[in-house]
Residue frames as a rotation matrix with the C-alpha (Angstrom) as fourth column:
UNK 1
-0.564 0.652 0.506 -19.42
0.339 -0.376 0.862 24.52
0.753 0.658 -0.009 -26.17
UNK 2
0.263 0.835 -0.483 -21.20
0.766 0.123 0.630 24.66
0.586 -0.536 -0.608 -22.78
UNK 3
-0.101 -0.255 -0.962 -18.87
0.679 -0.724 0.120 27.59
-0.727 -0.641 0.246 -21.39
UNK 4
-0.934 0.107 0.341 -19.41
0.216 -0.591 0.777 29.36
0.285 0.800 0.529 -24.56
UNK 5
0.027 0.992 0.126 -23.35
0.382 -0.127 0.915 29.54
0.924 0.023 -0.383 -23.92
UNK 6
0.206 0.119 -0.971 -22.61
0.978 -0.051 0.201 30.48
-0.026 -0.992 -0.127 -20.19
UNK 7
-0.560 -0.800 -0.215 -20.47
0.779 -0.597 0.193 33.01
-0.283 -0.059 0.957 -21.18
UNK 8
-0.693 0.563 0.451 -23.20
0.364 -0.266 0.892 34.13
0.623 0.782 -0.021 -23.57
UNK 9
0.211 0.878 -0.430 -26.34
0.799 0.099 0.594 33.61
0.564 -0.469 -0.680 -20.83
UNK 10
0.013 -0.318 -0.948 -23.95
0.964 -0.247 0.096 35.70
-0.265 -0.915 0.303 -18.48
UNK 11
-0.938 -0.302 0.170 -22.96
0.333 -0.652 0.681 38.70
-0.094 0.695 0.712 -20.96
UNK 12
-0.317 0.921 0.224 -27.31
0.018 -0.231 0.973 38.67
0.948 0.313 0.057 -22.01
UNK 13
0.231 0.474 -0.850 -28.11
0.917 0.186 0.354 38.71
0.326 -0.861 -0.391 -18.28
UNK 14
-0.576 -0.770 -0.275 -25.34
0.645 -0.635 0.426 41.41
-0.502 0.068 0.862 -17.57
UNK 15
-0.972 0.034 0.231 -27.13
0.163 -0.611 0.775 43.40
0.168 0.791 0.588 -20.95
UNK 16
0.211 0.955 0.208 -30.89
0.393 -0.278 0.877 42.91
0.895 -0.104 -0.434 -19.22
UNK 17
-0.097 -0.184 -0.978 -29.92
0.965 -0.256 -0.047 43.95
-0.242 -0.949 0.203 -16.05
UNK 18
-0.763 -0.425 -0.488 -28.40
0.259 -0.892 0.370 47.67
-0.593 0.156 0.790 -17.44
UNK 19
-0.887 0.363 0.286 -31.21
0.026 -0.579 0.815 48.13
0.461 0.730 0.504 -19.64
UNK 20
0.068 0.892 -0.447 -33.74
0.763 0.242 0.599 47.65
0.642 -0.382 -0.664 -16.49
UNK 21
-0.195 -0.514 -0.835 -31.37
0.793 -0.584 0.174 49.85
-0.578 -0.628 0.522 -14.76
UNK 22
-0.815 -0.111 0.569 -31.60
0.519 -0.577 0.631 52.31
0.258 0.809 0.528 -17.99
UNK 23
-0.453 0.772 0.446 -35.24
0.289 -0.346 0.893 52.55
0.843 0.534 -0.066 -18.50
UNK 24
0.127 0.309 -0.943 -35.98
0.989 0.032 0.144 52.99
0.074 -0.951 -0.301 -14.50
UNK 25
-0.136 -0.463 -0.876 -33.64
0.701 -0.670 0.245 56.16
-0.700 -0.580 0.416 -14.39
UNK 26
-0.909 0.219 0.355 -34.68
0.252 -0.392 0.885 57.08
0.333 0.894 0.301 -17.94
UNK 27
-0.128 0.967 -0.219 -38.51
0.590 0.252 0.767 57.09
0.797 -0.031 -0.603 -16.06
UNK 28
0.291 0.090 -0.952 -37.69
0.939 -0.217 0.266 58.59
-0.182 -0.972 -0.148 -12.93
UNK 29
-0.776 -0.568 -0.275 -35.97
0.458 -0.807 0.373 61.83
-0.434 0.163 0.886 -14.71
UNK 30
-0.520 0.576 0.631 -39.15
0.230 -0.617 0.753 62.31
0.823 0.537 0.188 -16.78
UNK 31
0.065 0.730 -0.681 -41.02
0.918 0.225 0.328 62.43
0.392 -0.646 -0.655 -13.83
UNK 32
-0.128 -0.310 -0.942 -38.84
0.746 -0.656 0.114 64.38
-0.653 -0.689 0.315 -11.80
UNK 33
-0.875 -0.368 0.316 -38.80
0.484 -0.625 0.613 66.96
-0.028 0.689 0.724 -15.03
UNK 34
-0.232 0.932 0.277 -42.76
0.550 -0.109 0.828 66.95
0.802 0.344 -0.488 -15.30
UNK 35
0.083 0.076 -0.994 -42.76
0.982 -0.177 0.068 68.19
-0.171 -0.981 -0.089 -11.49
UNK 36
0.220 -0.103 0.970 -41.20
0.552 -0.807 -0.210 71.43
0.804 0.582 -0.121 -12.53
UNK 37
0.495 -0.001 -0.869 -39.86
0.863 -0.113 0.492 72.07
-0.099 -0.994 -0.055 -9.25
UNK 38
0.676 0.249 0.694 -40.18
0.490 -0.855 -0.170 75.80
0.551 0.455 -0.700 -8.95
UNK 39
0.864 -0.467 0.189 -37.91
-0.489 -0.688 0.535 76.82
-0.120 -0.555 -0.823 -6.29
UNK 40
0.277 -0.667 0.692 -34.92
0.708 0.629 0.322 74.83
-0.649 0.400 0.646 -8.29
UNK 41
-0.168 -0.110 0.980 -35.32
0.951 -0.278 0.132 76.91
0.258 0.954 0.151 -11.21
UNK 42
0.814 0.568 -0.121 -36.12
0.579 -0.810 0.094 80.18
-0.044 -0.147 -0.988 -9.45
UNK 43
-0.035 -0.788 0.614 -34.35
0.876 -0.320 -0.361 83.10
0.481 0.526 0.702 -10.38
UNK 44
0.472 0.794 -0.384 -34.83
0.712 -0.600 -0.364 86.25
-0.519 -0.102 -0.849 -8.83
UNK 45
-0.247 -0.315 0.916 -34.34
0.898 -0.430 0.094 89.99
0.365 0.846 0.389 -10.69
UNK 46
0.178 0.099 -0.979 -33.61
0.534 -0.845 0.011 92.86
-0.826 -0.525 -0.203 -8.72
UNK 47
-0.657 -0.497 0.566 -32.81
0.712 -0.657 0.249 94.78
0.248 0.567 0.785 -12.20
UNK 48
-0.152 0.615 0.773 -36.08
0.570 -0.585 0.577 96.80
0.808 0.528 -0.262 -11.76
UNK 49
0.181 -0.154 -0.971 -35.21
0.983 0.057 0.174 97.86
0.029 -0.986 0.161 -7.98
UNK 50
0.687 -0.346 0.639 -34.76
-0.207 -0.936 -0.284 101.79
0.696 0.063 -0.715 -7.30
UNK 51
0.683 -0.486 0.545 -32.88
-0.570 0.113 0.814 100.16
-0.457 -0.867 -0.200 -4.00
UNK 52
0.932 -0.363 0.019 -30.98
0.341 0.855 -0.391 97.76
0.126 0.370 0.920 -6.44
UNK 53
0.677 -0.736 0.016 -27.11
-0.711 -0.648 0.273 98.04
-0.191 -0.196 -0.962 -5.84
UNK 54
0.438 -0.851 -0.289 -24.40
-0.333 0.145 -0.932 96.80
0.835 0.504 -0.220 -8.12
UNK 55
0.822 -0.569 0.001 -21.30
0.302 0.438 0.846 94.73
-0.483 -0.695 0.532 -6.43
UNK 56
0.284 -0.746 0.602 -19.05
0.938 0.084 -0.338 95.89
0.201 0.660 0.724 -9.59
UNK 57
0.402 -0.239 -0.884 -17.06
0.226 -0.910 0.348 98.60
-0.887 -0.340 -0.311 -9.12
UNK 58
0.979 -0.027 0.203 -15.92
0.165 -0.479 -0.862 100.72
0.121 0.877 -0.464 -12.22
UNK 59
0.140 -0.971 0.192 -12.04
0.946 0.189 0.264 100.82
-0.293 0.145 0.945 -12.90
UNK 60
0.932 0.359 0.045 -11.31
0.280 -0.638 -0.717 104.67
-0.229 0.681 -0.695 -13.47
């Protein structure tokens, strides 16, 4: 009976561990989201360019 309950204590130790591990990286992503780091997400958009030039070439 007493390696049964270890087994148990070990398994429920094991199951708090990962969910401390969870909710840390589950916290740190909202953060890192709320930042809104702008030059991550930047895009730029030469469509409106008179100097803009195409790489595709046309197949005639």
């Amino acid at each position: 009976m007493k390696k049964v309950l270890k087994i148990l204590a070990i398994v429920a130790a094991i199951a708090g561990v990962c969910a401390a591990a969870y909710a840390l990286v589950k916290k740190y992503m909202e953060k890192k989201q709320e930042e809104g780091n702008t030059e991550e997400n930047y895009v730029s958009c030469t469509c409106g360019d008179e100097d803009f030039v195409t790489e595709t070439t046309v197949a005639e």
